[in-house]
C-alpha positions as CSV (number, residue, x, y, z in Angstrom):
1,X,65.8,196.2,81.1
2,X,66.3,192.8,79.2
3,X,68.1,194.9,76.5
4,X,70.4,196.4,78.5
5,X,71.2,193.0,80.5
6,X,71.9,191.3,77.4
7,X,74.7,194.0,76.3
8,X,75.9,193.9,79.7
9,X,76.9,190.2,79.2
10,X,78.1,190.4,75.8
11,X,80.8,193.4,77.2
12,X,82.0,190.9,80.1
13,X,83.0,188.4,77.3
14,X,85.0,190.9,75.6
15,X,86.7,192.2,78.3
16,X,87.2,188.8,79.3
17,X,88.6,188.0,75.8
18,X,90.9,191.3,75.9
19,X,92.1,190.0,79.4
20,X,93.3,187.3,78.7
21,X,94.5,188.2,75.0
22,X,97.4,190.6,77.0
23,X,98.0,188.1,79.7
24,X,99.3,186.0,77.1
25,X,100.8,188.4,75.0
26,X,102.5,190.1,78.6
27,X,103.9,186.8,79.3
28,X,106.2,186.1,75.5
29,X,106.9,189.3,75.6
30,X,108.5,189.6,79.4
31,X,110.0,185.8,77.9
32,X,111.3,187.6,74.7
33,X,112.2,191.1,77.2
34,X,114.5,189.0,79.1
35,X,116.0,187.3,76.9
36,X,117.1,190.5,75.2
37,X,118.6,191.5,78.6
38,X,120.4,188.6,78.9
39,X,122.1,189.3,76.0
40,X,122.4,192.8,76.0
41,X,124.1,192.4,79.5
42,X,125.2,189.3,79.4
43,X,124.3,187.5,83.0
């Protein structure tokens, strides 16, 4: 049971890591997305 518990915390700090790893990558790359469109269409 200790085992398993142990593993269980150490997959919620990834996931955690990976979360927050494609926040930050969604956010420059909606930034760098519009910006594109702005060009593209010229607003």
């Amino acid at each position: 049971m200790k085992k398993s518990k142990k593993i269980l915390i150490k997959y919620f700090k990834k996931e955690n890591e990976i979360d927050s790893l494609f926040k930050a990558v969604d956010k420059d790359s909606l930034k760098l997305f519009a910006e594109m469109m702005r060009d593209r269409y010229g607003s």
